[in-house]
C-alpha positions in Angstrom: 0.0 0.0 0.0 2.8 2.3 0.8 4.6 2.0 -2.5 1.1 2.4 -4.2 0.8 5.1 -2.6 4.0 6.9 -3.0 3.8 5.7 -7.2 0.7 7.9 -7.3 2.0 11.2 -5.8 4.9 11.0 -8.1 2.5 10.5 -10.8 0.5 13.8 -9.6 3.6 15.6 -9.4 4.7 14.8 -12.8 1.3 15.7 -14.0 1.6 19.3 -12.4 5.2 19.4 -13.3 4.2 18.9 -17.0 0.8 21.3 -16.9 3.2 24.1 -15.7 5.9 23.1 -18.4 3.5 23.3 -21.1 2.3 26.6 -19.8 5.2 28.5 -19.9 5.9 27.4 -23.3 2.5 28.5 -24.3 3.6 32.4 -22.9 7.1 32.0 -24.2 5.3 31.2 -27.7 2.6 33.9 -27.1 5.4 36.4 -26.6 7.4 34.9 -29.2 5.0 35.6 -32.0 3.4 39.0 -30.3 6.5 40.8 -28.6 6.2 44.2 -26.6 7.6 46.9 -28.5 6.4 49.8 -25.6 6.0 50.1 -22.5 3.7 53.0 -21.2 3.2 53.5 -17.6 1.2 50.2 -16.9 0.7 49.8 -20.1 2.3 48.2 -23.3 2.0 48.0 -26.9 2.6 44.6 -29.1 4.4 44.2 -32.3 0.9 43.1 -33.5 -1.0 46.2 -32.7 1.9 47.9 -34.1 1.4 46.0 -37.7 -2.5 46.5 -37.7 -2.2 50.6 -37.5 1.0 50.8 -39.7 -1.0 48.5 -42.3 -4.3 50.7 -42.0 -2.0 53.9 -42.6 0.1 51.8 -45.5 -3.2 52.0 -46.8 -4.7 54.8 -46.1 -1.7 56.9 -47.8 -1.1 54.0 -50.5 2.3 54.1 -49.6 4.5 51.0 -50.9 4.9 48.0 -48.2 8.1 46.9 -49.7 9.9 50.7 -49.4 12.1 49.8 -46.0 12.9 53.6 -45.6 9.3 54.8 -45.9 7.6 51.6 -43.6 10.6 52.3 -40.8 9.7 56.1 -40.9 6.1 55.5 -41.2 6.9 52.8 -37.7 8.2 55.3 -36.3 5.3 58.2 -36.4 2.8 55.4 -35.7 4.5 54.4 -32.7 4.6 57.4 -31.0 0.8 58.4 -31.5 -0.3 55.2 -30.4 1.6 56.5 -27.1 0.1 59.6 -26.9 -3.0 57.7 -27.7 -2.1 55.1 -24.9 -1.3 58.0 -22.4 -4.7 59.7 -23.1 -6.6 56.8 -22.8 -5.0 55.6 -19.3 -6.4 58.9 -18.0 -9.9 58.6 -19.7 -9.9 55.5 -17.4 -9.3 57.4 -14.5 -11.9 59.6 -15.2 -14.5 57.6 -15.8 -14.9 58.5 -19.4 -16.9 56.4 -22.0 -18.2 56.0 -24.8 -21.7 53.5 -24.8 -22.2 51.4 -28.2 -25.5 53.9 -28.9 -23.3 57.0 -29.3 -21.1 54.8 -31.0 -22.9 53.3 -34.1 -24.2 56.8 -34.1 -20.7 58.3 -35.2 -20.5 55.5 -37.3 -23.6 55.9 -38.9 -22.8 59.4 -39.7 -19.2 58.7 -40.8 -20.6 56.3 -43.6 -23.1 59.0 -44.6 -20.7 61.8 -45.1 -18.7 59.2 -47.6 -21.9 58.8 -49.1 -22.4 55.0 -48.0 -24.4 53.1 -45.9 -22.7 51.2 -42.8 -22.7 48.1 -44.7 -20.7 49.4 -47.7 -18.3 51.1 -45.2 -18.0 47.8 -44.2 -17.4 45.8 -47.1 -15.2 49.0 -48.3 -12.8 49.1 -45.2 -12.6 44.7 -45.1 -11.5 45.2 -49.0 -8.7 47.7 -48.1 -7.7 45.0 -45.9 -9.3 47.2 -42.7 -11.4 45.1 -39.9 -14.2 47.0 -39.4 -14.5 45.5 -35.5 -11.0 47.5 -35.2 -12.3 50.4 -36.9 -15.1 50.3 -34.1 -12.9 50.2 -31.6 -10.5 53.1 -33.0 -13.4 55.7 -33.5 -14.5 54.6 -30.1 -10.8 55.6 -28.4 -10.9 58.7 -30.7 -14.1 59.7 -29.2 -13.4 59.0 -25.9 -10.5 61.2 -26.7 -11.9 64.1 -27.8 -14.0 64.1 -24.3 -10.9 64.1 -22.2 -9.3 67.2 -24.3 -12.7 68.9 -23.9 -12.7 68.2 -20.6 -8.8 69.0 -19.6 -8.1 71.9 -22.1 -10.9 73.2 -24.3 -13.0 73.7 -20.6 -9.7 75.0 -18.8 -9.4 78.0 -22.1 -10.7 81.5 -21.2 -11.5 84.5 -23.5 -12.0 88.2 -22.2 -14.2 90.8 -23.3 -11.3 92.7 -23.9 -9.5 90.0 -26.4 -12.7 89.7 -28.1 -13.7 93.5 -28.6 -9.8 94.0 -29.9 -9.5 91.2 -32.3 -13.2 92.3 -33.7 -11.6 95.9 -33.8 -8.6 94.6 -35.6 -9.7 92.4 -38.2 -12.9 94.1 -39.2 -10.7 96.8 -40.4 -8.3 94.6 -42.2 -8.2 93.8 -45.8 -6.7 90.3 -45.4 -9.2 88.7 -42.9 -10.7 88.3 -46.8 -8.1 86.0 -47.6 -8.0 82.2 -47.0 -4.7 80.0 -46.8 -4.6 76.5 -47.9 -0.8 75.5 -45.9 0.8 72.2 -45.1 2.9 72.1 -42.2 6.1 70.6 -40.5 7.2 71.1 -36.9 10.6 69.5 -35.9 9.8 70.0 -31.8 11.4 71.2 -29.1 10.7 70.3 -25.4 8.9 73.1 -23.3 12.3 73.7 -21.5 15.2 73.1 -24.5 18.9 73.4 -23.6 20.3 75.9 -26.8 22.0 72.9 -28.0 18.6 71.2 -28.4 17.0 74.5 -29.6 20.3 74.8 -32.3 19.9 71.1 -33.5 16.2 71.6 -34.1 16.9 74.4 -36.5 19.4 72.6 -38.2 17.6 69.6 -39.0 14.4 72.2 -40.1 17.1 74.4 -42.6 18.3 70.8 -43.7 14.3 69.8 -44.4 13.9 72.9 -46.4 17.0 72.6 -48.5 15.9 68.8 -49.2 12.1 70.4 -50.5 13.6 73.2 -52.6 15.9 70.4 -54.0 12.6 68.6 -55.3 11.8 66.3 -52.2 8.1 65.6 -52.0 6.5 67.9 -48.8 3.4 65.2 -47.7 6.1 62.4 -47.4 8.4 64.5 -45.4 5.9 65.6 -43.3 4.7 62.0 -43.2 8.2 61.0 -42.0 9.8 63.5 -40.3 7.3 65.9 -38.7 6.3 66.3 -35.1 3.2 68.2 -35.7 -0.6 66.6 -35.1 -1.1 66.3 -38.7 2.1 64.9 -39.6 0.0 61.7 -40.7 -2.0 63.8 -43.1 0.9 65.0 -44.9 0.9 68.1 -42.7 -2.3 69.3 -44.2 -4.0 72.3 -42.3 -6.8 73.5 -44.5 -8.0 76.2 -45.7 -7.1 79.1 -42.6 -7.8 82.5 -42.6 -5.4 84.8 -40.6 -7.3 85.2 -37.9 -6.9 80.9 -36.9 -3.1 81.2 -37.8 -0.3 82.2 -35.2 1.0 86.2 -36.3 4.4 84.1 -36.8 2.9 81.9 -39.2 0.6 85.0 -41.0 3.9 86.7 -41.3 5.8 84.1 -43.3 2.8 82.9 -45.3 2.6 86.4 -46.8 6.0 86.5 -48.2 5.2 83.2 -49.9 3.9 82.2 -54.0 1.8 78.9 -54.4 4.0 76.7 -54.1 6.5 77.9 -51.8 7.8 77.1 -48.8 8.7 79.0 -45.5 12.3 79.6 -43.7 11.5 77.9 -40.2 9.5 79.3 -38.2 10.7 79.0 -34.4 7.8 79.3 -31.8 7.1 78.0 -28.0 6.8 74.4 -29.9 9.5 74.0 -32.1 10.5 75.3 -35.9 7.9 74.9 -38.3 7.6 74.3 -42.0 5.2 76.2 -43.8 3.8 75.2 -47.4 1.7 77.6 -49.5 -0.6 75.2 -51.7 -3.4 77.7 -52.5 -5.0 81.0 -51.4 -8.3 82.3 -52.4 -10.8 85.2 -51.2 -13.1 84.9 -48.4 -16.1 87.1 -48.6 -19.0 85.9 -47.6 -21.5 86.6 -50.2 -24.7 84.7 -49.4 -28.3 84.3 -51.3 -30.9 84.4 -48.9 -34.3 83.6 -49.1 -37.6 84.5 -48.0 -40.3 81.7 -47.6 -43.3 80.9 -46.3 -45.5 77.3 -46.2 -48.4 75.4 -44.8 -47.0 72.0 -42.8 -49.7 69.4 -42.1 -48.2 66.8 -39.5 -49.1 63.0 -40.2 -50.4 61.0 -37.2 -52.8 58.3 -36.1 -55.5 60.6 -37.6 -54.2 62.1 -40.4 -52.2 59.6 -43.4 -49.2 60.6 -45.8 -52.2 60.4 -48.1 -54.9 62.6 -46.2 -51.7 65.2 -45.4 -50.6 65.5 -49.2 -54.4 65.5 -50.3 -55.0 68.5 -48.3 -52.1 70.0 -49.0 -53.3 70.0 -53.1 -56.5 71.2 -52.5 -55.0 74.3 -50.9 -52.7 74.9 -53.4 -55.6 75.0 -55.7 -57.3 77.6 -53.8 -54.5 79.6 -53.8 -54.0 79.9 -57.1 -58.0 80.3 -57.6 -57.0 83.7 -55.8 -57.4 82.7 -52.1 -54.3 84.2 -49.6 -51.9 81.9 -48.8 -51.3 83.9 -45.7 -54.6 83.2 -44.4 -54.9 79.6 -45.5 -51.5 79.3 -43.6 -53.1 80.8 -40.6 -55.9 78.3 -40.5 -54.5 75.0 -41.6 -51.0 75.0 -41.1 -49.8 73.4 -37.8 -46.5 75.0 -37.6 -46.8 77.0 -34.6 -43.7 79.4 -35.0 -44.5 80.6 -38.4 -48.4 79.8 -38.5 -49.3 83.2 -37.0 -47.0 84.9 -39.3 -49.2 83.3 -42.0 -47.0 80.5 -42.8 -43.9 83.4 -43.2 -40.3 81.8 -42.4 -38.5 84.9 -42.7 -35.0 85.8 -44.3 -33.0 82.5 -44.1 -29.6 81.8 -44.9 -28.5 78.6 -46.8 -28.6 75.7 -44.6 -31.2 77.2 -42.3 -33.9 74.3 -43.0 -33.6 70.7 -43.2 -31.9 69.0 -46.3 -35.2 68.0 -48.0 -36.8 71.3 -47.3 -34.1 73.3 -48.7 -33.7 71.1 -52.1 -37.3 72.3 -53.0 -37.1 75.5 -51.9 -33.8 76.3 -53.8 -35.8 74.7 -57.1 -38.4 77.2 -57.1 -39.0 80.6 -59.0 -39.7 83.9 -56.9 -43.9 83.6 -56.2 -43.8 80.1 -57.5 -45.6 77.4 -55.4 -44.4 74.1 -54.9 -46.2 70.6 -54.6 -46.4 68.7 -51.5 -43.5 67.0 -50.5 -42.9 65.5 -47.4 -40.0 66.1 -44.7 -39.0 64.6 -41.3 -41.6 67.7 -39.6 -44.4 66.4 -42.1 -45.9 67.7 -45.5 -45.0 71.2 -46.7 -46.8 73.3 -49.2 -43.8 76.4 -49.8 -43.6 79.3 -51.7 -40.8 81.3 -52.5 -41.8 85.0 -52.0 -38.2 86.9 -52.7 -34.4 86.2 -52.8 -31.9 89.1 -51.9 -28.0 88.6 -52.1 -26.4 89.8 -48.8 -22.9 90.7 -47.8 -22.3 88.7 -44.2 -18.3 89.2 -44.1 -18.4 91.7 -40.9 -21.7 90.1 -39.3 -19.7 86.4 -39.4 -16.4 88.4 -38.5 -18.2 89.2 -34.9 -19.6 85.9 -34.9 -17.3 84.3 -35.2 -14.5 86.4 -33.7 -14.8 84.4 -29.8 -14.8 81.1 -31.6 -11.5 82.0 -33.5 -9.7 82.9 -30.5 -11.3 80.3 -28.7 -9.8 77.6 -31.3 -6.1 79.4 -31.7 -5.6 79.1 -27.9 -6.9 75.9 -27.9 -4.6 74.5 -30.7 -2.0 75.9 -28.6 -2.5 74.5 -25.4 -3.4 71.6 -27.0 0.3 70.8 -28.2 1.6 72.0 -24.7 -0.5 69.7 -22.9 0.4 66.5 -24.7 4.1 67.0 -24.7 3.4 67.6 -21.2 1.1 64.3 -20.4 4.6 62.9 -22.8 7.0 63.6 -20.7 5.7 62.5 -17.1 4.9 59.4 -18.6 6.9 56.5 -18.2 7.5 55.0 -21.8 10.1 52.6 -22.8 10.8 51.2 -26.4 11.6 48.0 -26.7 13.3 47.8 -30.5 9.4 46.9 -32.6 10.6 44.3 -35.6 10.1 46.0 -39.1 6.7 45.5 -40.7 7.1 41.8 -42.9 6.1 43.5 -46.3 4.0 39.7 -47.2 
């Protein structure tokens, strides 16, 4: 009995032993084939994430897999946003911020509809560019989750006085410029908040030696793409159309002196030295056709059909132009409450006042003219056009508009500050990421 027993606790041992064994080559294999390649604060990043964001920007900026310089650079830029990515993210945790599956599919929803697609042919569009849409998901989820901490820790924490406001509306309404619109690309080589002049001296240097390489024929977008510190750096540096009023006076002051085409000496700031490239410029008034409408809505509900609502709807506009006022047939059918004791008036309205299908029939129509009933998400319309006017709104948007410009320049600003910041308290270590396998 005792050798029995002593045979089957070695047996039990060996079993354990062997469990364990086969464990630890599972990890070892695990790591083998999915290596770290950062470390962030608690945090890592594998060489397999790594692969699946270069690839989706491989195709994104149909850039060739089998270009070793361009895939390492390309690494490189990738790398580091999915850290400040990483970084931002960690802190959204800590804050409790999140982003439920509703509001989700809803930003999906309208990111297939601005491409002109439905979800499932954004679908079947990303999967063909070799994109899984469950990681698209999850990448618009972290970007709006994102977007909530920045709002929460910088756009909240920026402040605009009276006094900045009333000066930059005093300033730019009197300045011929503000009518001019900038398209730029941009490069930043940064600088940490507190350079040495050695670090300050090397930046410049490698900026001067950027600009000598573009005036010597090197394509812009893939420098940027490679080389550039800036937010945008992934877009090719691309900035949009700007006015001078959302540009740094640094930046305003160099783009001047520029031709289409050109590009900047660097420009040093609090950030670094940037890279400015002049694409296009164009005017900016804002010359505007508005219109002046009026219409009879007839809601549909348990009691009243799409046909009943459109039925009425002709038999009004056949009374009307029997020689009965729309005005008071507005008054007494229409079941708009805003505009119905106006007799049906809507007022002056600039373009994109009403809703898409509203605005499609009212755009259609002759001054007087009368349309047919058509049917919008409010219910069925009878509209007529009553007069169109052409109106200068350059100064009115200027004073619009002017808090919102500051609002955004300062924000930009501390924007860049804040995630060098977040950056450099972190605790990130690199741990050498393999080059992307170009099969």
């Amino acid at each position: 009995m005792k050798s029995f027993t002593l045979v089957k606790i070695n047996f039990t041992a060996f079993a354990v032993l062997l469990c364990l064994t086969l464990a630890a080559q599972n990890v070892m294999a695990r790591q083998a084939l999915d290596k770290i390649v950062a470390v962030i604060n608690d945090d890592v990043i594998t060489q397999t994430e790594l692969n699946d964001r270069v690839s989706d920007f491989i195709v994104q900026l149909k850039l060739d897999r089998n270009d070793s310089s361009q895939i390492n650079a390309l690494t490189s830029q990738v790398l580091e946003r999915m850290i400040s990515t990483r970084i931002q993210l960690q802190m959204a945790v800590q804050m409790g911020i999140t982003i439920d599956d509703i509001s989700l599919n809803r930003m999906i929803e309208q990111i297939a509809q601005s491409n002109g697609m439905s979800i499932d042919q954004l679908r079947s569009t990303l999967e063909a560019d070799g994109i899984k849409f469950s990681r698209f998901r999850e990448q618009t989820r972290e970007e709006l989750i994102i977007k909530q901490l920045q709002q929460r820790l910088v756009a909240s924490k920026v402040s605009i006085s009276e006094q900045e406001t009333q000066r930059f509306i005093e300033t730019n309404l009197n300045k011929n410029d503000e009518h001019e619109k900038y398209l730029i690309q941009h490069l930043l080589i940064a600088t940490p908040e507190s350079a040495s002049p050695d670090a300050i001296s090397k930046a410049k240097e490698k900026a001067q030696q950027l600009l000598a390489e573009i005036k010597n024929g090197a394509d812009f977008n893939t420098l940027a793409i490679h080389q550039s510190d800036g937010r945008n750096a992934l877009k090719g540096g691309d900035l949009g159309w700007r006015t001078t009023s959302e540009l740094p006076e640094s930046f305003v002051a160099a783009i001047k002196q520029l031709e289409k085409g050109e590009t900047s000496e660097p420009v040093h700031s609090a950030s670094g030295f940037h890279l400015l490239k002049l694409l296009d410029r164009s005017s900016n008034t804002d010359m505007i056709t508005q219109t002046l409408a009026r219409h009879i809505l007839i809601r549909t509900s348990n009691e009243t059909s799409d046909d009943e609502a459109r039925a009425l709807l002709t038999q009004l506009k056949n009374r009307i132009q029997q020689g009965e006022d729309f005005a008071t047939l507005a008054n007494e059918y229409s079941e708009d409450p805003g505009s119905k004791i106006k007799g049906g008036d809507l007022g002056w309205a600039d373009p994109g006042t009403f809703v898409t299908e509203f605005e499609d029939v009212m755009d259609n129509l002759k001054e007087q003219e009368i349309s047919n009933p058509f049917r919008s998400q409010f219910g069925w319309h009878l509209l007529q056009v009553m007069d169109r006017r052409d109106q200068d709104k350059t100064q009115e948007n200027l004073k619009a508009q002017a808090s919102k410009v500051i609002h955004k320049r300062k924000y930009d600003e501390e924007l860049d500050l804040w995630l060098r910041r977040i950056r450099d308290e972190a605790y990130v270590e690199y741990i050498n990421p393999a080059p992307l396998s170009s099969e």
